[in-house]
VEXVOMI-603186 format. One record per residue: residue in three letters; z, x, y of N, C-alpha, C in turn. Coordinates in steps of 0.02 Angstrom, whole numbers, plus 50000, padded with zeros to 5 digits. Atoms other than C-alpha are relative to their C-alpha. Layout:
N
<rec><residu>ALA</residu><n_up>Z</n_up><n_east>X</n_east><n_north>Y</n_north><ca_up>Z</ca_up><ca_east>X</ca_east><ca_north>Y</ca_north><c_up>Z</c_up><c_east>X</c_east><c_north>Y</c_north></rec>
...
This chain:
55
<rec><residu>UNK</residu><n_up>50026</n_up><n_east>50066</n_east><n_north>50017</n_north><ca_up>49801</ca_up><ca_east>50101</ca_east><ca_north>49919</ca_north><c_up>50046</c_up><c_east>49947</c_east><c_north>50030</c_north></rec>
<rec><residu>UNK</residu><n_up>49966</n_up><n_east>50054</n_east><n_north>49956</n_north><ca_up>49861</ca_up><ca_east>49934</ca_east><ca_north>50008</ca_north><c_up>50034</c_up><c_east>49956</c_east><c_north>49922</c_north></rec>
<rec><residu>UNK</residu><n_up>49982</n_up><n_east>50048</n_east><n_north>50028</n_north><ca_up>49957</ca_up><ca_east>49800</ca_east><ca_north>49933</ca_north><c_up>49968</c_up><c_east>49956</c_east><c_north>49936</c_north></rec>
<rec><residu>UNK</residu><n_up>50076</n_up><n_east>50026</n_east><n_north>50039</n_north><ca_up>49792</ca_up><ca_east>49697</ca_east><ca_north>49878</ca_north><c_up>49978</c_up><c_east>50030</c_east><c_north>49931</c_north></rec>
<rec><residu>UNK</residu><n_up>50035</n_up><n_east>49996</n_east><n_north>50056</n_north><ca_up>49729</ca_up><ca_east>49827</ca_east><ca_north>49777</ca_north><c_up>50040</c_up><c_east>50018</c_east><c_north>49924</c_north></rec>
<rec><residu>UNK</residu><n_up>49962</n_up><n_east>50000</n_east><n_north>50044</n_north><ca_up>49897</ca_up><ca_east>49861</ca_east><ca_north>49683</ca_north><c_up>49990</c_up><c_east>49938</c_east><c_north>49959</c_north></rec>
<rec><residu>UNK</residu><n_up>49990</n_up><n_east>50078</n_east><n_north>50046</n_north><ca_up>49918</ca_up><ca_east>49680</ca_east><ca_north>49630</ca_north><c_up>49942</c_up><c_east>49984</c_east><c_north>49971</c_north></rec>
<rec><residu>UNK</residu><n_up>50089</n_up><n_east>50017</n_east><n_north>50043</n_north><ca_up>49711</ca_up><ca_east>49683</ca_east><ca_north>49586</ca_north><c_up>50000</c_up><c_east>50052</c_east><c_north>49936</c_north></rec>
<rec><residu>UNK</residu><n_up>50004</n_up><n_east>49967</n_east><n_north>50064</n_north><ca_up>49761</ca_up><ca_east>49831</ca_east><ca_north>49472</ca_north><c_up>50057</c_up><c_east>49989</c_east><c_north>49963</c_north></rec>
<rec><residu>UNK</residu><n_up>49970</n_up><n_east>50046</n_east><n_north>50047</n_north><ca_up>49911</ca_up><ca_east>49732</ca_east><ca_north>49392</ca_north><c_up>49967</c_up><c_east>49968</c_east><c_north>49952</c_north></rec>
<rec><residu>UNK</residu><n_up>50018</n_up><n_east>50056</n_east><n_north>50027</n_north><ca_up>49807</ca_up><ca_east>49599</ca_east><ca_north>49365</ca_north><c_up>49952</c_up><c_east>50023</c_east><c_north>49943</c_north></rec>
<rec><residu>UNK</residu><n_up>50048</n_up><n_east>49967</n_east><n_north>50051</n_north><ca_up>49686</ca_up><ca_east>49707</ca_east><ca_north>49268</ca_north><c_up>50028</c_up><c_east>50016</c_east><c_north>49949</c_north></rec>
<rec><residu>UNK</residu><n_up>49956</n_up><n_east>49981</n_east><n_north>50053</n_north><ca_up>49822</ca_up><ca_east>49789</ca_east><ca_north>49172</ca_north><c_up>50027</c_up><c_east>49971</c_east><c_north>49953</c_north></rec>
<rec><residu>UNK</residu><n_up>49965</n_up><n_east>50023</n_east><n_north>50027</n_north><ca_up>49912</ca_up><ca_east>49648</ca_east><ca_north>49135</ca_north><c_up>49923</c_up><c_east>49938</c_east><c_north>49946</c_north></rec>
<rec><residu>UNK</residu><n_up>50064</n_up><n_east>50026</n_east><n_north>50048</n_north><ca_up>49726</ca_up><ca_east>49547</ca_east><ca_north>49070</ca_north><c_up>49991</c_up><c_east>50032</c_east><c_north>49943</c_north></rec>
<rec><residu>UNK</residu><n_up>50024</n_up><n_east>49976</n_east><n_north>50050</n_north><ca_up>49682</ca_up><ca_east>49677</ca_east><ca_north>48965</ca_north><c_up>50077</c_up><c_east>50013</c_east><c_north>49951</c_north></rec>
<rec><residu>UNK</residu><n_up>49943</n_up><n_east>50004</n_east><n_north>50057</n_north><ca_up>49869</ca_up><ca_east>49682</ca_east><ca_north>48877</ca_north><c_up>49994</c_up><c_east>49935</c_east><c_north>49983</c_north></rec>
<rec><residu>UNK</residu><n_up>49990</n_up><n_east>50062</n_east><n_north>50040</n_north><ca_up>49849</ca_up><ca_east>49500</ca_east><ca_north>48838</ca_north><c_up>49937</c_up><c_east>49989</c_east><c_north>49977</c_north></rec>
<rec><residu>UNK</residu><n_up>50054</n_up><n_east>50006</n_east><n_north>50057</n_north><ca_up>49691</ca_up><ca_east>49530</ca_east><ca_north>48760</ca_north><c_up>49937</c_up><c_east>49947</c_east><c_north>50076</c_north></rec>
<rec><residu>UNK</residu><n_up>50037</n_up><n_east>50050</n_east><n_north>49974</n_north><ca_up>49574</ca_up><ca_east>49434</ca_east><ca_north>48912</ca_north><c_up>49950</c_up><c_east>50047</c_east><c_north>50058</c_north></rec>
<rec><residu>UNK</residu><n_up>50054</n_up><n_east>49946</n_east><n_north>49940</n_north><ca_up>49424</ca_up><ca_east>49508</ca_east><ca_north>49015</ca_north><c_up>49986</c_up><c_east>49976</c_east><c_north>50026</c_north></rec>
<rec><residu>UNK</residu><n_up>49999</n_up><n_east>50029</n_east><n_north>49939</n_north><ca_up>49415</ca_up><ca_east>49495</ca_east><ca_north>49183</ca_north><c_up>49945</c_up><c_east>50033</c_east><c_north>50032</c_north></rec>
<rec><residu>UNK</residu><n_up>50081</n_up><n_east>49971</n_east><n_north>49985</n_north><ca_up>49253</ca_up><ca_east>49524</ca_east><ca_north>49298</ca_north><c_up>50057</c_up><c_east>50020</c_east><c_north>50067</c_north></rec>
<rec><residu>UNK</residu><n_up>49991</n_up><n_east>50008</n_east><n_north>49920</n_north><ca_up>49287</ca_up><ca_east>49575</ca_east><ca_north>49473</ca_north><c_up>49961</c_up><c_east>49961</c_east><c_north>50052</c_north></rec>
<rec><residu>UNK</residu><n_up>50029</n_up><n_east>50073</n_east><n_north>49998</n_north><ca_up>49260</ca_up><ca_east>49445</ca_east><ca_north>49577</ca_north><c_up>50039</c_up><c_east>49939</c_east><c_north>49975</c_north></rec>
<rec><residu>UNK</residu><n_up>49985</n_up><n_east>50082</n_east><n_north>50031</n_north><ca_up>49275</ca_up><ca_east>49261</ca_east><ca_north>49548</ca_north><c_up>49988</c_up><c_east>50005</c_east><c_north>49897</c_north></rec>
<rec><residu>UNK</residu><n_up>50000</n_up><n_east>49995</n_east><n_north>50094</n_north><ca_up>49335</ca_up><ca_east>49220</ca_east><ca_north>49364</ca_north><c_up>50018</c_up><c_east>49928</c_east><c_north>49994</c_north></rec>
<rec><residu>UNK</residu><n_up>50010</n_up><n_east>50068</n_east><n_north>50007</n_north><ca_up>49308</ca_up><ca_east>49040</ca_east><ca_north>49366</ca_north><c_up>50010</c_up><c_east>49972</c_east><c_north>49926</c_north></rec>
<rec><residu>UNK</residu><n_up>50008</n_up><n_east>50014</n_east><n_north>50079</n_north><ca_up>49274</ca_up><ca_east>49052</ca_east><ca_north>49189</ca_north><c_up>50044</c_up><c_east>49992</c_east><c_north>49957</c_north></rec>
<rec><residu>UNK</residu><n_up>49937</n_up><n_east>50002</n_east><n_north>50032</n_north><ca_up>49446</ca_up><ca_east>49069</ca_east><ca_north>49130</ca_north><c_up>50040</c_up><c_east>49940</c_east><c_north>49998</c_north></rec>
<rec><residu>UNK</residu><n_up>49958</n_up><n_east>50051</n_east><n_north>50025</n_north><ca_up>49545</ca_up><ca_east>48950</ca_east><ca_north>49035</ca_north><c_up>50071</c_up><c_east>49967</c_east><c_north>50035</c_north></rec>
<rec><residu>UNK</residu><n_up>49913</n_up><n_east>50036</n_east><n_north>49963</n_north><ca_up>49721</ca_up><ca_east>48862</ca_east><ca_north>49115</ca_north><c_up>50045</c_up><c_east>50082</c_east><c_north>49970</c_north></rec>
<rec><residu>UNK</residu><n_up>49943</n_up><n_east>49954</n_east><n_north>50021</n_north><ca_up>49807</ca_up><ca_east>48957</ca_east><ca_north>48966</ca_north><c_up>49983</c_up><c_east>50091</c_east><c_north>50020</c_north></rec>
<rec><residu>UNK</residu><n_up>49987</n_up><n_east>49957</n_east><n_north>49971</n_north><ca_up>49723</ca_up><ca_east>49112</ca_east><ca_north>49000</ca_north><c_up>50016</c_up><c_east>50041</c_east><c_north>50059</c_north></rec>
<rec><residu>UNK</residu><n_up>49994</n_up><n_east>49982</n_east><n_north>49937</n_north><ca_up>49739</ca_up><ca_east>49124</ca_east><ca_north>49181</ca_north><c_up>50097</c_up><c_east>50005</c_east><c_north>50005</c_north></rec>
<rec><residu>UNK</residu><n_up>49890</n_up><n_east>49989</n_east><n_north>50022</n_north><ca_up>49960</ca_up><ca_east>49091</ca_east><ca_north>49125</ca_north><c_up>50004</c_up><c_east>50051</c_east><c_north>49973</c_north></rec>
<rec><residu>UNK</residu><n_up>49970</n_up><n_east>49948</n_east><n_north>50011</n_north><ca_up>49944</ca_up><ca_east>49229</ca_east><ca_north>49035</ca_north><c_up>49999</c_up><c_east>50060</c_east><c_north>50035</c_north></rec>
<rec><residu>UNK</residu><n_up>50007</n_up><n_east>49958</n_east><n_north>49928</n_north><ca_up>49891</ca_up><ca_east>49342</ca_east><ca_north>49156</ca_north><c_up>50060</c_up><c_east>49999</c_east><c_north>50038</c_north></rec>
<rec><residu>UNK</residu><n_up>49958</n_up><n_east>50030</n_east><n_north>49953</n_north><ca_up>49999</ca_up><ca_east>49259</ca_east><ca_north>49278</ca_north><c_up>50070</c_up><c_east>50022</c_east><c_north>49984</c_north></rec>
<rec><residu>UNK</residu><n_up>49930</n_up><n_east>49985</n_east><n_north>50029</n_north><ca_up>50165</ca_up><ca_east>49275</ca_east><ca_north>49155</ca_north><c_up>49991</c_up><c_east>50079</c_east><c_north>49999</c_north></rec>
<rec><residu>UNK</residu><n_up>50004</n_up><n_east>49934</n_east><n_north>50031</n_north><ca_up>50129</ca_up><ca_east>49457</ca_east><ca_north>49097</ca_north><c_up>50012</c_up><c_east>50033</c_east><c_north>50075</c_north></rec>
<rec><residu>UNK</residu><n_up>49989</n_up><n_east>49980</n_east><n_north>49922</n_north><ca_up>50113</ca_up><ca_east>49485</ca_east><ca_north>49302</ca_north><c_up>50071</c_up><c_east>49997</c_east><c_north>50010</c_north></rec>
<rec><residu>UNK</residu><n_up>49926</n_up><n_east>50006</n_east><n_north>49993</n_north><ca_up>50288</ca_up><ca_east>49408</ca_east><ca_north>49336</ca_north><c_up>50029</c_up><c_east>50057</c_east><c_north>49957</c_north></rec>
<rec><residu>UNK</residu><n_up>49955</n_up><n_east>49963</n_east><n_north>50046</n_north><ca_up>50355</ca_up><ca_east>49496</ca_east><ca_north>49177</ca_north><c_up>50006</c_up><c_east>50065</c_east><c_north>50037</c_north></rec>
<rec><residu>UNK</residu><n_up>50003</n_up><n_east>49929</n_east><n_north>49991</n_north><ca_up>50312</ca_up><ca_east>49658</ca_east><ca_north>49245</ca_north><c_up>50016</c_up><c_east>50007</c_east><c_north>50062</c_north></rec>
<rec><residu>UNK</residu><n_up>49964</n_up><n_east>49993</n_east><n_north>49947</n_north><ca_up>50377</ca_up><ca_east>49628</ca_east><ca_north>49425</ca_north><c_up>50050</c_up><c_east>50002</c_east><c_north>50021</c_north></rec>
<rec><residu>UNK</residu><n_up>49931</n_up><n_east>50007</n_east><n_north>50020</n_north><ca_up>50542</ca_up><ca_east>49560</ca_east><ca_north>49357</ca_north><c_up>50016</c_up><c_east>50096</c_east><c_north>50000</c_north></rec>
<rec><residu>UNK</residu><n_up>49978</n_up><n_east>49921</n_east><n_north>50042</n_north><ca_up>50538</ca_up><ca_east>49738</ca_east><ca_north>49270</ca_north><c_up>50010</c_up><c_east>50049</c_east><c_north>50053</c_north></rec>
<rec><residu>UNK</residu><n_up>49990</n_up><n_east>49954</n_east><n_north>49950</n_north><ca_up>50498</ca_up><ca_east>49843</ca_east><ca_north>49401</ca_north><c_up>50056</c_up><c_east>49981</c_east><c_north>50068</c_north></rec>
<rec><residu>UNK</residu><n_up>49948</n_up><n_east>49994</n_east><n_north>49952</n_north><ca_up>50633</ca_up><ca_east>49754</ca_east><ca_north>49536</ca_north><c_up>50071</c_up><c_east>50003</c_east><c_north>49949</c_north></rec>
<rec><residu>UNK</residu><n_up>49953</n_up><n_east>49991</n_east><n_north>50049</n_north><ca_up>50742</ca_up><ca_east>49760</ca_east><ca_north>49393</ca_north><c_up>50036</c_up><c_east>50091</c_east><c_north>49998</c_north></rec>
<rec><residu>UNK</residu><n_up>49985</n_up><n_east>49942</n_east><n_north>50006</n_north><ca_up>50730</ca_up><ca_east>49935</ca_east><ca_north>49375</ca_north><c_up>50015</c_up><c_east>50045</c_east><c_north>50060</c_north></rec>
<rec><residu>UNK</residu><n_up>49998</n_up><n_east>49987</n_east><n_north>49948</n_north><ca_up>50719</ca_up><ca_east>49969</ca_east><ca_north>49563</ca_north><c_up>50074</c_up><c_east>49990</c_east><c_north>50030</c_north></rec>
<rec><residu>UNK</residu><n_up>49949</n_up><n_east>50037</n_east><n_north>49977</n_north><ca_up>50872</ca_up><ca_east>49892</ca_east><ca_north>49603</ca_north><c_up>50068</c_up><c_east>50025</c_east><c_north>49967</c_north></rec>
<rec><residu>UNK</residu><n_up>49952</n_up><n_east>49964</n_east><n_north>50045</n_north><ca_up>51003</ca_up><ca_east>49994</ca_east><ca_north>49466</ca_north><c_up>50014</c_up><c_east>50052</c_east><c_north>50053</c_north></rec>
């Protein structure tokens, strides 16, 4: 799998841990705050993994 579809299955992972459902496709529909949480929960978990990469 490329780059793209990693970070498209983050983004899934990290939606459905903050409780938010996402279509594939355009998600227009989504709120400011929920599109941050997404967004944060993403970072969080990239921190983590160069975090852990990097020991």
């Amino acid at each position: 799998a490329n780059k793209r579809d990693a970070l498209n299955r983050m983004k899934m992972q990290a939606a459905s841990e903050v409780g938010v459902t996402l279509r594939s496709g355009y998600n227009g529909n989504l709120t400011s705050k929920q599109a941050g949480s997404i967004g944060g929960q993403m970072v969080k978990r990239m921190i983590e993994a160069y975090s852990n990469g990097s020991k």
